[in-house]
C-alpha positions in Angstrom: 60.1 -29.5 16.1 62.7 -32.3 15.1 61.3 -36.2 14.6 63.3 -39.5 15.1 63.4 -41.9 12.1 60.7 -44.3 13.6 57.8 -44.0 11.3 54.9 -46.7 11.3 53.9 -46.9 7.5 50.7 -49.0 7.0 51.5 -50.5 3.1 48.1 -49.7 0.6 45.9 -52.1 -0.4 46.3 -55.2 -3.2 44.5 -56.4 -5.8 43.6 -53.0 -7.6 44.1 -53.8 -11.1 41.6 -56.3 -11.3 39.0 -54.4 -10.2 39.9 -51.6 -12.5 39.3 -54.0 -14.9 36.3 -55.5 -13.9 34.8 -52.0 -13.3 36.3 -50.9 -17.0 34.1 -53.6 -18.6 31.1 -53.1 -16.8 31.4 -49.1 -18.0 31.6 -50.1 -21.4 28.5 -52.3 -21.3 26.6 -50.3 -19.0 27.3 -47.7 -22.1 26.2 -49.6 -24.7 22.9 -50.4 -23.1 22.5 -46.3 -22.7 23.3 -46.0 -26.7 20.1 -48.8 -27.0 17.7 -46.7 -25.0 18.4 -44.1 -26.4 17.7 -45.0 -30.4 15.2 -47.4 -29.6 13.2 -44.6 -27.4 13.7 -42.0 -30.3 12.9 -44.6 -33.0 9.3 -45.7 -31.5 7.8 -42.3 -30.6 9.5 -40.5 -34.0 7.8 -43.6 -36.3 4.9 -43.9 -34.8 4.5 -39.9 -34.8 5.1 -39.7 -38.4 2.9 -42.8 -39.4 0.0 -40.7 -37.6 1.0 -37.2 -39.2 1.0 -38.5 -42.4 -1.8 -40.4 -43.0 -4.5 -38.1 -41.5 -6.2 -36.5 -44.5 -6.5 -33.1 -45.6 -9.2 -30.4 -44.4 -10.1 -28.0 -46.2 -12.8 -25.2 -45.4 -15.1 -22.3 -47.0 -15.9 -19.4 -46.2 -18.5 -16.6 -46.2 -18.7 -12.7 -44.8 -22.0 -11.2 -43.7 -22.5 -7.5 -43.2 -24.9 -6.0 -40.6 -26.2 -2.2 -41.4 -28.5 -0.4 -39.0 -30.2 3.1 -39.5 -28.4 6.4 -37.6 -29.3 5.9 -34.3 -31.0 8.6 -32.5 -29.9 8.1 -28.8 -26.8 6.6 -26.9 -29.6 4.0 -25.5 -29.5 2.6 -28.8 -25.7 1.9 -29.5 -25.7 -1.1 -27.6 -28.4 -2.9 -29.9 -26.8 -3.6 -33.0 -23.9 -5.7 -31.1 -26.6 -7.6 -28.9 -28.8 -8.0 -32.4 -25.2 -9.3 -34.1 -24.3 -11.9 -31.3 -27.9 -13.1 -30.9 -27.5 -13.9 -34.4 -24.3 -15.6 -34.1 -25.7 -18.0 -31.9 -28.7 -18.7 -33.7 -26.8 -19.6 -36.5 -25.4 -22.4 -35.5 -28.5 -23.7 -33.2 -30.3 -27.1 -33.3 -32.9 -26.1 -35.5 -31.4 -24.1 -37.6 -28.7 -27.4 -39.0 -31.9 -29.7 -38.4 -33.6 -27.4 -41.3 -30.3 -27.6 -43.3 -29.9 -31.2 -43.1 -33.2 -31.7 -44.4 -32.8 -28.7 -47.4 -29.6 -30.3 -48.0 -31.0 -34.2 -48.2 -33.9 -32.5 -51.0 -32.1 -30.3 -53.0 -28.4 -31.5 -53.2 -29.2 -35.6 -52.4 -26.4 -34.8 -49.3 -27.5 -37.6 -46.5 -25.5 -34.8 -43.4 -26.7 -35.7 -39.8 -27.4 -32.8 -37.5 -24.6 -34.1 -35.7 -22.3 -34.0 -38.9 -22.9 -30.3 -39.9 -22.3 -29.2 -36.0 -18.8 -30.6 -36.6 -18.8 -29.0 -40.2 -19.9 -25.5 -39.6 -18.8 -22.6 -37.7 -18.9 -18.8 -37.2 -16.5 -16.0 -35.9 -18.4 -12.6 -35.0 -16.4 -8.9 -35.2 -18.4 -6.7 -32.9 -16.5 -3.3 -33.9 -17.0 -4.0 -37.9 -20.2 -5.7 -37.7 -19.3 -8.8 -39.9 -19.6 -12.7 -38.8 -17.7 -14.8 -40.5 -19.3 -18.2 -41.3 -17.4 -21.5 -42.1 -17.8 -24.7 -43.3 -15.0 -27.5 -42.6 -14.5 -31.0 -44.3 -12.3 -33.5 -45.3 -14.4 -34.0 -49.2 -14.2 -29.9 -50.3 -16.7 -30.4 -52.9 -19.5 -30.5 -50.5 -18.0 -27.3 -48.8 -19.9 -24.7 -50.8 -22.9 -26.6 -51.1 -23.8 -26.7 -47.6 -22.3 -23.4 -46.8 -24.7 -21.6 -49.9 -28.0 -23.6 -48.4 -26.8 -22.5 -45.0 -27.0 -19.0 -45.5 -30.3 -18.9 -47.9 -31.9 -20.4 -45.1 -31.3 -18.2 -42.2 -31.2 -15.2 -44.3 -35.2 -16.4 -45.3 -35.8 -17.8 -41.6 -34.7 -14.2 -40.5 -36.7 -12.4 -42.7 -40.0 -14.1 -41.8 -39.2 -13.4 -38.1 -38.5 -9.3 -38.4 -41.7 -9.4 -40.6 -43.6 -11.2 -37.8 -41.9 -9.4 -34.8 -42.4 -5.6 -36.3 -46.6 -6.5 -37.0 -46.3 -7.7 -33.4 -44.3 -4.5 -32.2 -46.7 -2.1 -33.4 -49.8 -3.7 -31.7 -48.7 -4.2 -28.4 -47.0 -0.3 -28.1 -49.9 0.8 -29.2 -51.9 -1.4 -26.1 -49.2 -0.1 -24.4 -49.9 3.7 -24.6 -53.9 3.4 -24.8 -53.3 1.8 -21.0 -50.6 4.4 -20.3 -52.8 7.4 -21.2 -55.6 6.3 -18.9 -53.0 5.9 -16.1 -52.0 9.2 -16.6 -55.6 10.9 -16.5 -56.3 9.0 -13.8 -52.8 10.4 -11.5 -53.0 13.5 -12.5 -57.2 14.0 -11.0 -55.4 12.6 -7.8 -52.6 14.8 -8.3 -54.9 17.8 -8.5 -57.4 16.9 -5.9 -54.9 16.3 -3.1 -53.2 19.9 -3.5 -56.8 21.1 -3.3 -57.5 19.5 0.0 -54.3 20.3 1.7 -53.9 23.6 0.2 -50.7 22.9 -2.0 -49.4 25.5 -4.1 -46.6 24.3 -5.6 -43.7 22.0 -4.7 -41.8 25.0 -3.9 -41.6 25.9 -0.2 -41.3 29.5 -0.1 -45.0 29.5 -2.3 -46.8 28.0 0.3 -48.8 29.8 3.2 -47.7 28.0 5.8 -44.2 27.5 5.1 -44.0 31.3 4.5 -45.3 32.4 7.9 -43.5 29.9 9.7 -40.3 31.4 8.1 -41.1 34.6 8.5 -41.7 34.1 12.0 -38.4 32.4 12.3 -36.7 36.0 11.3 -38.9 37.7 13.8 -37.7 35.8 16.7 -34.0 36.1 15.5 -34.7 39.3 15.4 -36.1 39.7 19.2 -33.3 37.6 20.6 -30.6 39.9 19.0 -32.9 42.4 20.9 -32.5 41.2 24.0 -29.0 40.2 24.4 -28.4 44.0 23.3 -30.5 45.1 25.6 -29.2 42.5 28.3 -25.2 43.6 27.4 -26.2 47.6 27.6 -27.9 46.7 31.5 -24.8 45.1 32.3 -22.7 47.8 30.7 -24.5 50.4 32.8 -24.8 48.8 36.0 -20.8 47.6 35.8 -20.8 52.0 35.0 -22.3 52.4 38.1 -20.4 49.9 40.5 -17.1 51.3 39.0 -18.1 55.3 40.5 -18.9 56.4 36.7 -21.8 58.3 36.1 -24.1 57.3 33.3 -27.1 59.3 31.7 -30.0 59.2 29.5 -29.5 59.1 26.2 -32.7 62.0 26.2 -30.8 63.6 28.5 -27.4 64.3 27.6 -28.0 67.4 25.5 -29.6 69.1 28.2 -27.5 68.2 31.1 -24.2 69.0 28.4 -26.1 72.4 28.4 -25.9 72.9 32.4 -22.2 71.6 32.1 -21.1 74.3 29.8 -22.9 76.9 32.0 -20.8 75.6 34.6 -17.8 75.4 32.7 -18.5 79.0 31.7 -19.3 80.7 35.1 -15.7 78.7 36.6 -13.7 80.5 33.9 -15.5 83.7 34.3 -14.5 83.5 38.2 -11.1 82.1 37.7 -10.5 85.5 35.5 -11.5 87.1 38.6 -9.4 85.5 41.0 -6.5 86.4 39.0 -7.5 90.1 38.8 -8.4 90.3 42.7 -7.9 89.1 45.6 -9.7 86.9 48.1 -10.4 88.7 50.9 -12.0 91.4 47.9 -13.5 88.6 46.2 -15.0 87.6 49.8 -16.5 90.9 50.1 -17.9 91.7 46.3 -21.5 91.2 46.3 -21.6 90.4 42.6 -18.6 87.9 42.8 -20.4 86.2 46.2 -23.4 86.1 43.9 -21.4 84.3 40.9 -20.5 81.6 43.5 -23.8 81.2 45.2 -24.9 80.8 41.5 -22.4 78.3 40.4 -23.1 76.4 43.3 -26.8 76.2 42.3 -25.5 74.9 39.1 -23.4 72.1 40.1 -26.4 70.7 42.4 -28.5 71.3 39.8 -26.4 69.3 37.2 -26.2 66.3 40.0 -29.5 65.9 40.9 -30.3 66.1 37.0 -27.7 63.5 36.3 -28.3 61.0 39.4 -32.3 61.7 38.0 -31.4 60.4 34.4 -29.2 58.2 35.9 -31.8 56.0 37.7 -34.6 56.6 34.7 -32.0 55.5 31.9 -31.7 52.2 34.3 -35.4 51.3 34.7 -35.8 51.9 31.1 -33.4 49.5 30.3 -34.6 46.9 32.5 -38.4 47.6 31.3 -36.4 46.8 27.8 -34.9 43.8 29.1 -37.9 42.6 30.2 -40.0 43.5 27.5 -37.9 41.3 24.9 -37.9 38.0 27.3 -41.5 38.2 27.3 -41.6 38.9 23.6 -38.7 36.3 22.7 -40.8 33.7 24.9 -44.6 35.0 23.2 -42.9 34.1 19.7 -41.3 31.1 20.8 -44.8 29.5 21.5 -46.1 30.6 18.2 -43.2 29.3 16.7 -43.5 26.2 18.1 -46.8 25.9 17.3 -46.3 27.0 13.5 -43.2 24.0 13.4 -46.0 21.4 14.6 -48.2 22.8 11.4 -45.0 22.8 9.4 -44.4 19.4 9.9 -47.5 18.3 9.3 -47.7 20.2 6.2 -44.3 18.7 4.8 -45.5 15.3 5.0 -48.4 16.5 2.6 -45.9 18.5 0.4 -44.1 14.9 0.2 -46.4 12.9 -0.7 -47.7 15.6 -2.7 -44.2 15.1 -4.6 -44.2 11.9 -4.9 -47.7 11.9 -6.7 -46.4 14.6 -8.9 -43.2 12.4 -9.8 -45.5 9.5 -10.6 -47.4 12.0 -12.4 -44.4 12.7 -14.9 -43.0 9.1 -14.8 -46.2 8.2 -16.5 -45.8 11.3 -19.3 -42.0 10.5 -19.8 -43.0 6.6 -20.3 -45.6 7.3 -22.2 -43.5 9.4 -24.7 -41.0 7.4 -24.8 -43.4 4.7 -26.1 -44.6 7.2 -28.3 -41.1 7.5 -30.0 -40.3 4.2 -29.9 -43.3 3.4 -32.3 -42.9 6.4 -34.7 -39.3 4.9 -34.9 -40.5 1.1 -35.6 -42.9 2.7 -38.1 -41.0 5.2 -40.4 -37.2 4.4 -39.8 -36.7 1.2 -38.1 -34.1 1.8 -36.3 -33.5 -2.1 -34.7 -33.9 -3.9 -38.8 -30.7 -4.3 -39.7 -29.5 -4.8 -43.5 -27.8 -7.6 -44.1 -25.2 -7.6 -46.8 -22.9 -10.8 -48.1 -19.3 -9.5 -48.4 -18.0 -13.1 -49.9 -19.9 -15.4 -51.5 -19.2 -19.3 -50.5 -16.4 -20.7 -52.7 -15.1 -24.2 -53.5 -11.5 -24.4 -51.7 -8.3 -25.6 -53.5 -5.8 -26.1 -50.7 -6.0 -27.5 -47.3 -5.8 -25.7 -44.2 -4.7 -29.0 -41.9 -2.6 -30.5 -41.2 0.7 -28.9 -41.5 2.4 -32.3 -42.2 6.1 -30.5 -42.5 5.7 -28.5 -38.8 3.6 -31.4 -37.8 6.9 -33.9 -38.5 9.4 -31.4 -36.8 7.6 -31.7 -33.3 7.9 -35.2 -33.6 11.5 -35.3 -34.2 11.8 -33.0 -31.0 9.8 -34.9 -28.8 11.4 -38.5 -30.1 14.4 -36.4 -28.7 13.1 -35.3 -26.0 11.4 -38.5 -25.3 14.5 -40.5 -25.7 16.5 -38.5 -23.7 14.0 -39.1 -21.1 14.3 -42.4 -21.1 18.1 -42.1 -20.8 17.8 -40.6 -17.9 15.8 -43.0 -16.1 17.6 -45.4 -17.1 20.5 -43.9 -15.9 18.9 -43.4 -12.6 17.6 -47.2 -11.9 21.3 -49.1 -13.3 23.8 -46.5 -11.2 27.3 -47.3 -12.2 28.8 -48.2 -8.8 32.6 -46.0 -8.4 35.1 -48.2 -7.3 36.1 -48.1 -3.6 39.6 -45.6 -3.4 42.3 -46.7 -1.9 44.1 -45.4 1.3 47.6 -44.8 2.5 48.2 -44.2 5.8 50.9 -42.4 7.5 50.7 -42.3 11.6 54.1 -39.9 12.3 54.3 -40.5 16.2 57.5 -37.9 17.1 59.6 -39.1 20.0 58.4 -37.3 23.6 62.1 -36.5 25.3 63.6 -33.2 24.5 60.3 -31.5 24.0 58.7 -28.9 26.5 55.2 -29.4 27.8 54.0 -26.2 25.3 55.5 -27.9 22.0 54.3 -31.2 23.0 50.6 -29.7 24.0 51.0 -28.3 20.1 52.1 -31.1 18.4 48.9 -33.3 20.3 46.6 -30.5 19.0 48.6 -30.6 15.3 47.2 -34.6 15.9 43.8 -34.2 16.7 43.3 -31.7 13.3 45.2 -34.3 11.1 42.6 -37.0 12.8 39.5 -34.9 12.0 40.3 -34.5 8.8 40.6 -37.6 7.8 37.4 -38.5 9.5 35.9 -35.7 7.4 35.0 -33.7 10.3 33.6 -30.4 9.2 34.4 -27.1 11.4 31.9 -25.3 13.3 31.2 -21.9 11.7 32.4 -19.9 14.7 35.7 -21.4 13.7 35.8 -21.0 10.5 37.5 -18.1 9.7 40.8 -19.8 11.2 41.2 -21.8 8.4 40.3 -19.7 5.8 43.2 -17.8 5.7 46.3 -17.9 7.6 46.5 -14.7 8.4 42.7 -14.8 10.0 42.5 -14.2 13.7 41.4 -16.9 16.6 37.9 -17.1 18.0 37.8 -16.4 21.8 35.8 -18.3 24.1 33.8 -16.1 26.7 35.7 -17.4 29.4 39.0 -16.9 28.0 37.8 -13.2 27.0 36.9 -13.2 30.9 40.3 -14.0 32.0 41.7 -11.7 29.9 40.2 -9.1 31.1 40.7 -9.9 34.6 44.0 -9.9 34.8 44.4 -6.9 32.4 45.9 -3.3 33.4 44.2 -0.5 33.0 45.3 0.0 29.2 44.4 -3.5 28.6 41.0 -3.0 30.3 40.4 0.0 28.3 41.8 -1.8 25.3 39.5 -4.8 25.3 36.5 -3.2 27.0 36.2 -0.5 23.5 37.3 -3.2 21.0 34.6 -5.3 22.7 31.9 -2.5 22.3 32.4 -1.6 18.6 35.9 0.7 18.2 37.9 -0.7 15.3 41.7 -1.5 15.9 41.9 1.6 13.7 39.8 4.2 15.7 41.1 3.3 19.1 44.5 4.9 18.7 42.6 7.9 17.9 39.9 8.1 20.6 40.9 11.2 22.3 39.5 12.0 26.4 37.0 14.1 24.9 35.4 12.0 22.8 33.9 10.3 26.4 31.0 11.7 27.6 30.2 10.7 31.0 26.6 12.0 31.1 25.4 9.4 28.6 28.6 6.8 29.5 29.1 6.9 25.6 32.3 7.3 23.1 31.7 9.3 20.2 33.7 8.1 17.5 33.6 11.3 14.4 34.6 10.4 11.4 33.0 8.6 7.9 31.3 6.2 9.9 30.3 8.4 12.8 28.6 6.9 15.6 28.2 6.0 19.0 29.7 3.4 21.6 28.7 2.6 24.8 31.6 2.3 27.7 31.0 0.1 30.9 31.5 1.9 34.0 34.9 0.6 34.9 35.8 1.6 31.8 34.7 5.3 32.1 35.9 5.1 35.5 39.1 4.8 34.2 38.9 7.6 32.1 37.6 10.0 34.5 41.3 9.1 36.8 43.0 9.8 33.2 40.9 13.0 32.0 42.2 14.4 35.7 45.7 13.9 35.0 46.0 14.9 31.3 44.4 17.3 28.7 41.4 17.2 27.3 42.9 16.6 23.8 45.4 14.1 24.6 45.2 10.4 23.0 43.4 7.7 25.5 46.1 4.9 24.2 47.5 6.4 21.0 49.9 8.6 22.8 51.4 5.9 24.8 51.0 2.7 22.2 50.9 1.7 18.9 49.6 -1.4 16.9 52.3 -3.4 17.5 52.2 -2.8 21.2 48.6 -2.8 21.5 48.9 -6.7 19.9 52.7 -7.3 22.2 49.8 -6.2 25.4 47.5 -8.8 24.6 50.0 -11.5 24.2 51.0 -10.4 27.8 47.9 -10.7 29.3 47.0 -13.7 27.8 50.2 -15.2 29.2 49.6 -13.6 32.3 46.3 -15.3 32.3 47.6 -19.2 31.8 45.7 -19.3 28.5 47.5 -21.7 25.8 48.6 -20.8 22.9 49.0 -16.8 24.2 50.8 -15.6 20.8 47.3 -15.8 19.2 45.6 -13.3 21.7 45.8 -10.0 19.5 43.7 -7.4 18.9 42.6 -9.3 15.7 41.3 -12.1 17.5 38.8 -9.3 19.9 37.8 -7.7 17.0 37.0 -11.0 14.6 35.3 -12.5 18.7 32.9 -9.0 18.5 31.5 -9.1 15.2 31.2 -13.2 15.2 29.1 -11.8 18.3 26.9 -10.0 16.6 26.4 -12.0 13.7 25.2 -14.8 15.8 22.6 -12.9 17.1 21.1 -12.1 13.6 22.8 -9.3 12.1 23.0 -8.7 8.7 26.9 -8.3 7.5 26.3 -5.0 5.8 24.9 -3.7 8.8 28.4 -4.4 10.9 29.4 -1.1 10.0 27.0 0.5 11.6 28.5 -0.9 14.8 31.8 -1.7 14.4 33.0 0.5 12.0 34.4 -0.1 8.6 35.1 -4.1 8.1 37.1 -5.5 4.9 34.8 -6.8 2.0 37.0 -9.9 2.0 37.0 -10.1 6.0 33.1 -9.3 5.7 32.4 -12.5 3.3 34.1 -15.0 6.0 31.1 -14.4 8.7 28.4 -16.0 5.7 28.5 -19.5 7.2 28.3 -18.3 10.8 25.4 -19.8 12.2 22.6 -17.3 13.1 20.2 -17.9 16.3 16.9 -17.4 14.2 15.7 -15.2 11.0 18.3 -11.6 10.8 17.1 -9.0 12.8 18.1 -5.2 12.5 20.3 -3.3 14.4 18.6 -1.8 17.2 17.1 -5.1 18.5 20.9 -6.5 18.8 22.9 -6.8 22.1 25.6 -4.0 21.6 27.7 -4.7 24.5 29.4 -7.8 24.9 29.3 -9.6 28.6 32.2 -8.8 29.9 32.4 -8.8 34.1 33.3 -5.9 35.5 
């Protein structure tokens, strides 16, 4: 694009230097008045820090270590007595009327006028429950009166204490002993109830299987398990024999069989015997033999012999069964009553065994209290188990160096929070007198390039080159959906959906197929290598193999357009990559874009669908690493220009995103 020498310059502004200056000076003041906050700040708070650490006085402080022994204890019970005995003992130490008595021991013995209030502040203790020691202390400013009230302190709890275990263990032994003179009666008197209630209810013993009535009514428990396994046998043989009978099968007496297997051998017998004759003569002669005629008539007699026998035992080995069956319902129902009215007993009888129980429980809740009382006073008597020994470790002391202040540490806190402090002050200081920057200067250069000998696309061009010059000088800030044109000049355009619209409707069938897969996640990349039978038509899907392995879903006019294509060629052929290549693919899109009236058609590639698809989906939540899940593999550098594309809401995973971009069919 060529200009014309006519450019409107508008000169900058005068009068610069002296506000330079003017701004210059007020800098320089504005820091001196910083260097002034800043000692005087650090100044007050470090001098009046040090003139407080340094003239508090010393402290110093005594000590003593106290020992608590017991006697071997004799049960776990006991472990957790000497620890309750050593922090009852902490706190009495430093109670009311313990320092009331020590003010007054320390007013007669050592002329020391110390309030009650005073020693509270003076003394203290520390207990150790695992070694048994408490440590006791006495702080103050004059350390000659340290040991002093530290020695009278500890003479007169260890006295006080004494007095008390003497006191308590006289009181001990009485009231045990009340104790088990009232639990001895008790127990007399529970076990006459005990023994008179098993009486009246006829109670053997707590076990179940002793008593009468328990016994019986278990007993007759087994009997009528025993009568109903009875009966269903004898139910399941009378079904058995009468299913025997229906079939055509002929069933007999168990008392029977021997003798009617008796008349079956006979039988057998006299058949052989005659079937030896029949081969030896003939029929007519057999016909005619009056010994052979009497073998038949014989056998004959046999075999209606052996039926009648056999229908006989037949019909008596049924009744006998159902006299059976009969017999153990009524003898299943006869010990069903009794049974029931044995459980009506039995229940009865168990409420007495309970509450004979529970009397018996009393019973030895009494004897184990009662000799447990017993021990506990043969302990208090012979081994006091609960005294403990108390033995001083460390003697009070007079101390010869302080243990407060540390005036050195003390001093090197203060010189970090003057610094602290002052800087502090700086700061707000800094915030309330702002230093205001002087107002820049501008320059400004309107280039207005002549409009004859320019087309109507370079003019439209050089109006748009206008407009961006304008907004940034405004300080107009791109839209994230556009961002990615600027960052790079090698980035591709964002599409419009109507402009991807247009595009595709005036596209041919490799453009359709072209922008309809880019659209729905193939990579510039994979779509040269999408083969025919990578569709399949059953699930209107493209499965794309490979490292990142997945599947996209076609539009019908796109798989429409397949389906005319897998007709005419091979099932392994290349859906584009046998007829284009990249540089084609991006020549196609320029076409259709010019084809489509769109402006500025040379920026239509296959870059610009790809970078429109994933803006897409990032708009609708997704998370950049999860692009490849969808769209294949995507640059790291590409990747990081979609993080300041706007999102509609918190990021959402990938199966609740809108795959498919709306395109119309």
């Amino acid at each position: 694009m060529s200009f014309s020498e006519n450019v409107e310059v508008i000169p900058p502004q005068f009068g610069t230097d002296s506000s330079d200056r003017r701004s210059e000076e007020e800098s320089k003041k504005l820091q001196k008045q910083k260097w002034w906050v800043l000692s005087l700040s650090f100044l007050l708070v470090f001098v009046v820090a040090m003139i407080w650490i340094w003239s508090r006085s010393p402290i110093y402080q005594s000590q003593a270590i106290i020992h608590f022994s017991y006697a071997q204890q004799l049960n776990n019970q006991q472990t957790a007595v000497p620890e309750e005995q050593i922090t009852l003992n902490n706190k009495r130490l430093t109670s009311n009327r313990i320092l009331d008595s020590l003010s007054t021991e320390l007013a007669q013995s050592y002329s020391l006028n110390l309030s009650t209030e005073e020693l509270a502040n003076m003394v203290s203790t520390e207990e150790h429950l695992d070694s048994r020691i408490i440590n006791l202390f006495t702080t103050g400013e004059n350390k000659n009166h340290l040991q002093p009230v530290l020695e009278q302190w500890l003479a007169l709890y260890l006295a006080r204490l004494e007095e008390e275990t003497q006191e308590h263990t006289v009181e001990d032994l009485s009231l045990g002993q009340e104790k088990l003179l009232a639990l001895e009666q008790k127990i007399i008197e529970q076990r006459d109830l005990v023994e008179q209630y098993s009486e009246e209810n006829n109670i053997i013993s707590m076990e179940r299987d002793e008593n009468r009535a328990l016994s019986k009514i278990k007993s007759m428990g087994a009997a009528l398990d025993t009568a109903e396994t009875q009966q269903a046998e004898a139910t399941a043989t009378l079904e058995s024999v009468k299913q025997s009978i229906a079939q055509g099968d002929s069933v007999i007496h168990p008392g029977d069989k021997n003798r009617l297997d008796g008349i079956r051998s006979t039988i057998r017998d006299r058949e052989a015997e005659l079937y030896e004759l029949s081969q030896r003569y003939t029929p007519e002669y057999m016909e005619l033999d009056p010994s052979i005629v009497n073998k038949k008539r014989r056998l004959q007699e046999l075999k209606t012999r052996y039926d009648a026998e056999a229908a006989e035992s037949q019909k008596r080995y049924l009744e006998d069964l159902q006299r059976t069956v009969v017999a153990s319902e009524q003898k299943q129902k006869q010990l069903e009553i009794q049974l029931d009215e044995l459980g009506k007993d039995a229940l009865i009888f168990n409420q007495k065994l309970k509450e004979y129980g529970r009397l018996n429980r009393s019973l030895s809740q009494l004897q184990e209290q009662a000799q447990q009382l017993k021990d506990q006073l043969v302990e208090t008597e012979v081994q006091k188990p609960f005294q403990a020994k108390i033995n001083v470790l460390e003697q009070p002391f007079v101390p010869t160096y302080p243990i407060s202040p540390n005036y050195w540490r003390d001093s090197a806190i203060a010189l970090a929070a003057g610094v602290l402090v002052s800087l502090f002050a700086l700061l707000i200081f800094s915030f309330i007198h702002r230093q205001k920057a002087p107002a820049p200067t501008m320059t400004s250069y309107n280039v207005v390039p002549p409009s004859s000998g320019l087309t109507l696309e370079q003019q439209v061009a050089a109006q748009h080159a206008l407009e961006q010059q304008k907004h940034a000088q405004l300080g107009h800030q791109q839209t994230p959906l556009q961002l990615a044109q600027a960052t790079t000049p090698t980035a591709a355009r964002l599409l419009s959906e109507s402009e991807v619209e247009s595009l595709y409707k005036v596209a041919n069938r490799d453009g359709k197929l072209a922008i309809s897969l880019i659209l729905n996640g193939v990579s510039p990349t994979e779509l040269l290598h999408v083969k025919i039978q990578d569709i399949d038509p059953d699930t209107q899907s493209l499965e794309i193999p490979g490292e990142y392995a997945r599947s996209v879903s076609v539009s019908a006019e796109c798989l429409q357009i397949i389906e005319n294509l897998r007709v005419n060629q091979a099932q392994d052929s290349l859906l584009l990559g046998g007829r284009l290549d990249a540089q084609q693919l991006d020549q196609m899109m320029i076409n259709i874009a010019h084809d489509a009236g769109l402006a500025f058609a040379e920026q239509f590639s296959v870059a610009a669908l790809r970078h429109t698809y994933l803006t897409y989906l990032v708009v609708q939540g997704a998370r950049l690493n999860d692009l490849e899940q969808v769209a294949g593999f995507v640059n790291p550098t590409d990747l990081s220009l979609y993080r300041q594309v706007n999102r509609r809401g918190e990021p959402v995973d990938v199966e609740q995103l809108n795959l498919q971009y709306p395109l119309a069919d």
